[in-house]
VEXSEGU-9006 format. One record per residue (C-alpha): x, y, z; residue in one letter. Coordinates in Angstrom, 1 decimal, padded with zeros to 4 digits. Layout:
# VEXSEGU-9006
[[X,Y,Z],A],
...
END
This chain:
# VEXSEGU-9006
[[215.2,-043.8,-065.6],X],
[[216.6,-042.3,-062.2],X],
[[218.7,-044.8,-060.7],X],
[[221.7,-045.1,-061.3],X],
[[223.4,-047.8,-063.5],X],
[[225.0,-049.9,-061.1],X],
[[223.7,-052.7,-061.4],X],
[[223.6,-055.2,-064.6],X],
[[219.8,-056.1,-064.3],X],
[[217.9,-059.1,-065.9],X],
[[214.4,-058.5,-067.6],X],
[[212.4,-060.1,-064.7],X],
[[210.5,-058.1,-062.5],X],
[[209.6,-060.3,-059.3],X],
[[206.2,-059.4,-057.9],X],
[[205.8,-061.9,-055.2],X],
[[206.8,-064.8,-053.5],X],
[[206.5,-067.7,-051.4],X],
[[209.0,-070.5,-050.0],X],
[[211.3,-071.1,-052.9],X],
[[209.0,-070.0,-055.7],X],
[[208.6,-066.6,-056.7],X],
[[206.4,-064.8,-059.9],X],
[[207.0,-062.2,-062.2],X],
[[204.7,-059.3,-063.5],X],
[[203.8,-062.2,-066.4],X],
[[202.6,-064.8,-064.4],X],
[[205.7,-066.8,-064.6],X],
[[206.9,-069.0,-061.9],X],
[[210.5,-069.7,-061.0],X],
[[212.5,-072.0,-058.7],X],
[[214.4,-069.5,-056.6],X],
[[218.1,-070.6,-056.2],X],
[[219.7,-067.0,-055.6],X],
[[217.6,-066.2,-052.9],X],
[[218.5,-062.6,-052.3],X],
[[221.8,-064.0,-052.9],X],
[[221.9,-066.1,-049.6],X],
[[219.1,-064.1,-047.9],X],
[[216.2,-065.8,-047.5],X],
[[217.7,-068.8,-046.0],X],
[[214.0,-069.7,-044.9],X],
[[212.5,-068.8,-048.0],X],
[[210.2,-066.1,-049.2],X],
[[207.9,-064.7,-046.7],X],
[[208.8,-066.9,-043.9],X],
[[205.2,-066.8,-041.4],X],
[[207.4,-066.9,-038.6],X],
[[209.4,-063.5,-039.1],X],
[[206.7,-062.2,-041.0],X],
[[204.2,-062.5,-037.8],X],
[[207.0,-061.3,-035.5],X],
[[207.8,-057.8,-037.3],X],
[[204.3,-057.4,-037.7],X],
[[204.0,-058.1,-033.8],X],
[[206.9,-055.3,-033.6],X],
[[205.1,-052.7,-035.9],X],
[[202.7,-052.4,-033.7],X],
[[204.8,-051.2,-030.7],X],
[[207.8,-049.3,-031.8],X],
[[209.9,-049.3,-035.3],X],
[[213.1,-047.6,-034.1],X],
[[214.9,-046.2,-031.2],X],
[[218.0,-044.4,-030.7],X],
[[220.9,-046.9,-029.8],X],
[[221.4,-044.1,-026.7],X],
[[218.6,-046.2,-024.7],X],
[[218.1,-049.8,-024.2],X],
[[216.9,-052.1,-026.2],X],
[[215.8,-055.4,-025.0],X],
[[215.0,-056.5,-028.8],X],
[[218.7,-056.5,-029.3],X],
[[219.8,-057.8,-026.1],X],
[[217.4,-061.2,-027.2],X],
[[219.1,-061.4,-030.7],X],
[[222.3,-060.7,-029.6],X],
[[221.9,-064.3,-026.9],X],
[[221.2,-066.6,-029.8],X],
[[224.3,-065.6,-031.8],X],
[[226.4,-066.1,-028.8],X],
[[224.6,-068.9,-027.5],X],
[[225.4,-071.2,-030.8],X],
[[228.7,-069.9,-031.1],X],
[[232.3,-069.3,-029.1],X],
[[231.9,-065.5,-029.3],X],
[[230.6,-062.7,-026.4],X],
[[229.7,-060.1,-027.8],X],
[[227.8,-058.8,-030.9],X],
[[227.8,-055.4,-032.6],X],
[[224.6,-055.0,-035.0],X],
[[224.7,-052.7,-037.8],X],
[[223.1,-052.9,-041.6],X],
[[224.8,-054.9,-043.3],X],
[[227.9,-057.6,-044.2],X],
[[230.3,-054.0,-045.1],X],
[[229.3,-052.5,-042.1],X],
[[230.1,-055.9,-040.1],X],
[[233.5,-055.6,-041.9],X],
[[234.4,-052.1,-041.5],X],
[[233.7,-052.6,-037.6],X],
[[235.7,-056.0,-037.5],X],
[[238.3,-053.7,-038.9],X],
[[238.0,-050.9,-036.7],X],
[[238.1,-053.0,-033.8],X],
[[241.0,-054.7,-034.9],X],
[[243.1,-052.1,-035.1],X],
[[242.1,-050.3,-032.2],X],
[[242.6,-053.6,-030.1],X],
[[245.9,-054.5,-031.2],X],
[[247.4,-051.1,-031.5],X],
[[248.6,-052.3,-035.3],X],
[[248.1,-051.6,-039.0],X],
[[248.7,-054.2,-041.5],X],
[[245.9,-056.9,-042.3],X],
[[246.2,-059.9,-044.5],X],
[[242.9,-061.4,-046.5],X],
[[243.3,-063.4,-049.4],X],
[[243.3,-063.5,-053.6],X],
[[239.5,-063.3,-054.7],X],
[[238.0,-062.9,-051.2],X],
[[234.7,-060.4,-051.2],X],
[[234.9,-058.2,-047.9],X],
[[232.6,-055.5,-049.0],X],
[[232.1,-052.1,-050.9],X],
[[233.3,-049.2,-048.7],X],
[[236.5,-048.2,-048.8],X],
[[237.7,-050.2,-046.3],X],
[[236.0,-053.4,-047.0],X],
[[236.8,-052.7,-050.8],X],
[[240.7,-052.4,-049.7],X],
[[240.3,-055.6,-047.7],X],
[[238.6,-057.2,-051.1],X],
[[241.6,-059.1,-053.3],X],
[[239.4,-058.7,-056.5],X],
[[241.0,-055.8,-058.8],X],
[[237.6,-055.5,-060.7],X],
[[236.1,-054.3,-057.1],X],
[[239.0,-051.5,-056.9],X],
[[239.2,-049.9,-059.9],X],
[[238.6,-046.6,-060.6],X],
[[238.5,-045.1,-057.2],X],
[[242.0,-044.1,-056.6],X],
[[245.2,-044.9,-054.0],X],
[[243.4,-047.6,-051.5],X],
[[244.3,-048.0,-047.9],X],
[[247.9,-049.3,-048.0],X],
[[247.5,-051.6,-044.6],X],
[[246.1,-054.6,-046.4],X],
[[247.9,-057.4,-048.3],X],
[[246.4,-060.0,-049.9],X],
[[247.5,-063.5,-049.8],X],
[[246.8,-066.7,-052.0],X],
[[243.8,-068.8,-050.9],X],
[[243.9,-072.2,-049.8],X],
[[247.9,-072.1,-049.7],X],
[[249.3,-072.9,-046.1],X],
[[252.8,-072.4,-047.1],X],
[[252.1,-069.0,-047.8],X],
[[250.6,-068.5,-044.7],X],
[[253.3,-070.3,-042.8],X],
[[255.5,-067.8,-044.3],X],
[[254.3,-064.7,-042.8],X],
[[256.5,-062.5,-040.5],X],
[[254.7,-059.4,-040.2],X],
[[255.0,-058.3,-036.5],X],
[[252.8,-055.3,-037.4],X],
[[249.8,-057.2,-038.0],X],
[[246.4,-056.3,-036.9],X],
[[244.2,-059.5,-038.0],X],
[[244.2,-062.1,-040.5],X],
[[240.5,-061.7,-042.2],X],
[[239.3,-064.8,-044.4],X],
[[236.1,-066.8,-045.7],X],
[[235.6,-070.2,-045.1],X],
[[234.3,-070.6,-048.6],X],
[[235.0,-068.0,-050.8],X],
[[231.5,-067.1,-052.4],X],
[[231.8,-064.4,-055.0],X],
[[235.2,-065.6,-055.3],X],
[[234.1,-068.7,-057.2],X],
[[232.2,-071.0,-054.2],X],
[[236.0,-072.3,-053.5],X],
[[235.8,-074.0,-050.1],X],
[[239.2,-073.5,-047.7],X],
[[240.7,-076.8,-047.1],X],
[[240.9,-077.6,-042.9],X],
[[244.7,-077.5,-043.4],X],
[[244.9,-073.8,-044.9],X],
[[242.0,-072.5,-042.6],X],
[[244.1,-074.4,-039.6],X],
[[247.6,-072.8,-040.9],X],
[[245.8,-068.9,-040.7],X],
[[244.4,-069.7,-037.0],X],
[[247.5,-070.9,-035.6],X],
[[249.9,-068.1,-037.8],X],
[[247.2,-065.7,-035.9],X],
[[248.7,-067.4,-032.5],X],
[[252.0,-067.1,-033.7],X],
[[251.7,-063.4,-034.6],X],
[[249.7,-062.1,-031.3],X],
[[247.0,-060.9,-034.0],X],
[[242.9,-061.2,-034.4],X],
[[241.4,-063.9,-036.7],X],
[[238.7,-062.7,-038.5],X],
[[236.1,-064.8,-039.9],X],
[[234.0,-063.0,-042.6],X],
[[230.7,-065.3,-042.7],X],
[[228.6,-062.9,-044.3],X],
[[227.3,-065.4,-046.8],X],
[[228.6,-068.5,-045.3],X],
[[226.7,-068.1,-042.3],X],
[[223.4,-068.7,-040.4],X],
[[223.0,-072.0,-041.4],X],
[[223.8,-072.1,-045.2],X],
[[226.4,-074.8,-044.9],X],
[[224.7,-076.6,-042.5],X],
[[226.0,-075.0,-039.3],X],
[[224.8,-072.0,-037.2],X],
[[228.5,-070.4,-038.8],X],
[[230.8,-072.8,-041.7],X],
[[234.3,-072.4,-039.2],X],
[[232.6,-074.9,-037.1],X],
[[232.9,-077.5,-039.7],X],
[[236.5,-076.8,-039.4],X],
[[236.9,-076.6,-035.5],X],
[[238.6,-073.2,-035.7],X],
[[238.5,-070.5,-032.7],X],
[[237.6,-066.8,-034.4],X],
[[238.4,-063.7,-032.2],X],
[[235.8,-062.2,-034.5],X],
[[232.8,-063.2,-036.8],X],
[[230.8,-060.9,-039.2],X],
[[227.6,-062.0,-040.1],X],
[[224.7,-060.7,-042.5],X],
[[222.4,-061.5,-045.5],X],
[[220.9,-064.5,-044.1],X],
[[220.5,-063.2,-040.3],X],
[[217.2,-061.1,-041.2],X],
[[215.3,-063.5,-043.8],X],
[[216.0,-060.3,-046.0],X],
[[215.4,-057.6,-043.3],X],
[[218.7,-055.1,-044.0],X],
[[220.9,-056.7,-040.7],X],
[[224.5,-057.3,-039.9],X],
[[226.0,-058.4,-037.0],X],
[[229.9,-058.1,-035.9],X],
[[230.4,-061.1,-033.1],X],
[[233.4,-061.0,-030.6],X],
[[235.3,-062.4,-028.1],X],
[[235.1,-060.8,-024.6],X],
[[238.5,-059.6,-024.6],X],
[[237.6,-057.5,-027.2],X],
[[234.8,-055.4,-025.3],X],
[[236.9,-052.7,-023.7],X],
[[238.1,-051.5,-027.1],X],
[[234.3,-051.0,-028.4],X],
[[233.7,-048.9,-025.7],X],
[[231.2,-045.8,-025.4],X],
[[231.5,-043.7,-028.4],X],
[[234.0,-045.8,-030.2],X],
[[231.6,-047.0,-033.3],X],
[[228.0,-046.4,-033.8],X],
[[225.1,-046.9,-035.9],X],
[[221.9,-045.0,-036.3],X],
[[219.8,-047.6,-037.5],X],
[[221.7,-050.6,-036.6],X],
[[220.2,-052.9,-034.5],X],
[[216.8,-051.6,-034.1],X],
[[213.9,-053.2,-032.9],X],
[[212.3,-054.5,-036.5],X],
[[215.3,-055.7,-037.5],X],
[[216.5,-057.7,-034.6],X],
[[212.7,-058.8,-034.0],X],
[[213.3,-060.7,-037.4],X],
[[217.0,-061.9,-036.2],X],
[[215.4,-063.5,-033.2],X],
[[212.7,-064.9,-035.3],X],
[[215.1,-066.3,-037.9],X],
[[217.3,-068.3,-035.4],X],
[[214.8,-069.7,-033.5],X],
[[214.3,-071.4,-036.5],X],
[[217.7,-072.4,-038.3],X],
[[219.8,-072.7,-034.8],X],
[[217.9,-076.4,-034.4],X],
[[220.1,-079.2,-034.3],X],
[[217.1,-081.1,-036.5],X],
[[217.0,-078.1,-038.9],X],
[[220.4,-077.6,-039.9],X],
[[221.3,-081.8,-040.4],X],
[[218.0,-081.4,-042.6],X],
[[220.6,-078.9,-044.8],X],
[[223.9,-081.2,-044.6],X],
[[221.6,-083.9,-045.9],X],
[[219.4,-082.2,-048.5],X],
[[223.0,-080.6,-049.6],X],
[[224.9,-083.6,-049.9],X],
[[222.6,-085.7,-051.7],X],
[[221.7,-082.5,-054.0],X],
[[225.5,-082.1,-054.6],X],
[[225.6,-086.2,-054.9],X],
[[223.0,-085.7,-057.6],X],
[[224.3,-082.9,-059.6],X],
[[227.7,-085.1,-059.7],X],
[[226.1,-088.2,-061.0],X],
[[223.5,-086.4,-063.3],X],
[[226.2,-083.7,-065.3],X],
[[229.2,-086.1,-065.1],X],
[[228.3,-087.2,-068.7],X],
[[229.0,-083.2,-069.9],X],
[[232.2,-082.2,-070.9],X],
[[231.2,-078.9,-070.6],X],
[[231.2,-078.9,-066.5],X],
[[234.9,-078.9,-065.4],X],
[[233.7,-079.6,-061.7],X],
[[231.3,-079.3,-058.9],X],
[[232.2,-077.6,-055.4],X],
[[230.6,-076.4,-052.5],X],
[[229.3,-077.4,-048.7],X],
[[225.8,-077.6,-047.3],X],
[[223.3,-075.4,-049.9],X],
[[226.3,-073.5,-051.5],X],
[[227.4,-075.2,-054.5],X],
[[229.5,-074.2,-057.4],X],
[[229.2,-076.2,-060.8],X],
[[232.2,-074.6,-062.3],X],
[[232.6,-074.8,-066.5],X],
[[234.8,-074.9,-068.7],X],
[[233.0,-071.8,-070.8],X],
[[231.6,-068.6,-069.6],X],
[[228.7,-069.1,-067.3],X],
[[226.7,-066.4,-068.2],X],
[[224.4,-068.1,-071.5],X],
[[223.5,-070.9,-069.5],X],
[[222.1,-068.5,-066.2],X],
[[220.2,-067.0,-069.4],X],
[[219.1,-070.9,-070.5],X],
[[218.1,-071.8,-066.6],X],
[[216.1,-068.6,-066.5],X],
[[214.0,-069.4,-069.5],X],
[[213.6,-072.7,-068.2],X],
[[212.4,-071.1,-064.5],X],
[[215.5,-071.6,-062.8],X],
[[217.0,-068.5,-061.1],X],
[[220.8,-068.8,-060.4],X],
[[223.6,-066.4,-059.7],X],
[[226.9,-066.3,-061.2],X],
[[230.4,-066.8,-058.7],X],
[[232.7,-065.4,-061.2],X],
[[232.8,-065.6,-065.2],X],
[[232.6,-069.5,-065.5],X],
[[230.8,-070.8,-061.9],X],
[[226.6,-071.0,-061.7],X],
[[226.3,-070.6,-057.8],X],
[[223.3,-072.1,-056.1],X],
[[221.7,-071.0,-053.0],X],
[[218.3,-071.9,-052.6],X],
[[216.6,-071.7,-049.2],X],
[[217.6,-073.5,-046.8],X],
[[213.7,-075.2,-046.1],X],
[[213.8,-076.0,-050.2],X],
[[212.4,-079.5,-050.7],X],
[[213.6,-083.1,-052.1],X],
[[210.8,-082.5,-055.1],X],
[[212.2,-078.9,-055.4],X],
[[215.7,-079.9,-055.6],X],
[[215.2,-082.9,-057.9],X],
[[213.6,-080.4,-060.1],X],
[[216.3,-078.1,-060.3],X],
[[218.6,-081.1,-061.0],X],
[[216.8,-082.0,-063.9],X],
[[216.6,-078.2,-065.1],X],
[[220.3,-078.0,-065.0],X],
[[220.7,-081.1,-067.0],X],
[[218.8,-079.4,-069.5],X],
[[220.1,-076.4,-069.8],X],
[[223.9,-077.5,-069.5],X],
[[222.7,-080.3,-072.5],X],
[[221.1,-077.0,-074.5],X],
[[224.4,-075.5,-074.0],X],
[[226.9,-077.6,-075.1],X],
[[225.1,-078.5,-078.1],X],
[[224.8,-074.9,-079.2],X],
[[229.0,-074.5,-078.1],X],
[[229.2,-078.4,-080.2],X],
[[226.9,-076.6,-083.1],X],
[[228.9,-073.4,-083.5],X],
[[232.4,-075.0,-083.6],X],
[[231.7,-078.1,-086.1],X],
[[228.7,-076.6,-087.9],X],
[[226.6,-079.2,-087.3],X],
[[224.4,-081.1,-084.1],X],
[[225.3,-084.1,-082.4],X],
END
């Protein structure tokens, strides 16, 4: 084995896939409700973006960010097109989106200190680690950068109560995703825009997973109304192509000037030939109500079917990001839905996440419904078994 041990792997080796089902080496078909942990928002092997990378092979792959590239310049116009924003900054991925929304923070307010919030998930780099209010993300590598603070989520009155002249930008997630799929109420997301006003600082919007349609708008602050001085976007901006894009406001531009931030393979021309091939799909008004109505009635269903269970404490979430949060560790019944040929992801020890594509079907999501029924029944009986000694 020469990789290194970083990440906690499954026994499944995926060998292809199409849409929303994918196949291991056994021949096994599963329902695909991770995908790429909010990546393939259009499925497996969408025809569309597979057809227009193809179409990019054949001229160039990559070019130097020192010359122009039109490819960019198109990709770039849809993300400002559907939002509020300018400008757009491409890199790799939702880190690199963060450490620039950071960089360009600092260097256009001339200050230090940012807030984010308890449980938020910025990233992996040192910077976007230090940004992260998760301990389990921190440990082990030493003193972190002392200019964040980390605040509790979804508590105005916290955010009311901040002073701090010396703040930079306030960077938070409209829905918390590894955090535990904990959507921000309007009034706490409301509170951190105008405490931005109030403190002559940048509000940073970290929709890395959020984004691109999963909640059922091109970005989830514009379910809330809210007016970002920055976005970071990723994950589902490519249909898995390794992308990230840092959106911001035209007042921002002379601080990301020539030679202040860079990328070598940011941006190039197969990746934002899949970005532009992606959005022309999702940014369609008829698209993304097709995901606030296949999510709510999914969510709807969920609620109604595992009511009956004692084991499931709640169910959360907006648009195709939905948390059924339990009462007991998680983890045994990912292992159950996975036997069953349901692929989930976890959102912390107790929450099952689910984030199928968004073009999944009715028949698709009515099967996973009844999967999870299953598998949450298997569960509890075995929890029931092993504390009474006997079956219900």
């Amino acid at each position: 084995m020469n990789l290194f041990p970083t990440y906690k792997r499954f026994p499944i080796n995926i060998v292809s896939g199409k849409g929303t089902v994918v196949t291991d080496e056994n021949g096994k078909d599963y329902l695909d409700f991770v995908s790429g942990i909010a990546v393939c928002n259009l499925g497996h092997c969408p025809e569309n973006v597979k057809q227009a990378v193809e179409d990019q092979m054949e001229k160039i792959w990559h070019v130097s960010n020192l010359y122009q590239l039109p490819e960019q310049e198109e990709a770039a116009s849809w993300l400002t097109r559907f939002t509020e924003l300018d400008h757009v900054f491409f890199c790799n991925s939702g880190a690199e989106a963060n450490e620039a929304a950071i960089k360009l923070a600092r260097k256009y307010t001339g200050k230090e200190k940012i807030y984010s919030f308890k449980q938020s998930f910025h990233g992996r780099t040192f910077a976007t680690m230090s940004a992260t209010g998760q301990e389990k993300i921190q440990q082990g590598y030493g003193t972190l950068l002392p200019t964040f603070e980390y605040l509790p989520y979804n508590d105005p009155e916290a955010v009311n109560n901040l002073t701090d002249e010396n703040t930079a930008a306030i960077m938070v997630e409209v829905i918390q995703g590894e955090g535990g799929v904990i959507p921000g109420s309007s009034e706490f997301l409301q509170a951190v825009q105008k405490k931005c006003e109030q403190l002559n600082c940048l509000l940073i919007i970290d929709e890395v997973q959020t984004g691109i349609g999963r909640t059922g708008y091109p970005f989830a602050y514009q379910h809330h109304h809210l007016d970002p001085d920055i976005v970071t976007s990723a994950k589902g901006l490519g249909s898995g192509f390794p992308v990230g894009a840092m959106l911001g406001k035209s007042k921002l531009k002379a601080s990301f000037s020539a030679g202040a931030h860079g990328t070598t393979f940011g941006g190039n021309p197969l990746a934002t030939a899949a970005v532009t091939a992606t959005l022309n799909t999702i940014f369609n008004d008829s698209f993304l109500k097709g995901v606030r109505d296949k999510g709510a009635a999914f969510k709807q269903t969920l609620e109604t079917k595992l009511a009956p269970f004692d084991l499931v404490e709640t169910i959360r979430g907006q648009g195709l990001m939905i948390g059924i949060v339990l009462k007991e560790a998680a983890m045994p019944l990912l292992q159950k839905l996975q036997e069953l040929g349901l692929m989930t992801v976890l959102a912390g020890p107790n929450v099952i996440r689910l984030l199928p594509p968004l073009t999944v079907t009715e028949s698709e999501l009515n099967q996973a419904s009844e999967l999870l029924e299953t598998a949450i029944k298997q569960y509890q009986d075995s929890l029931y078994s092993q504390t009474t000694g006997s079956k219900k």
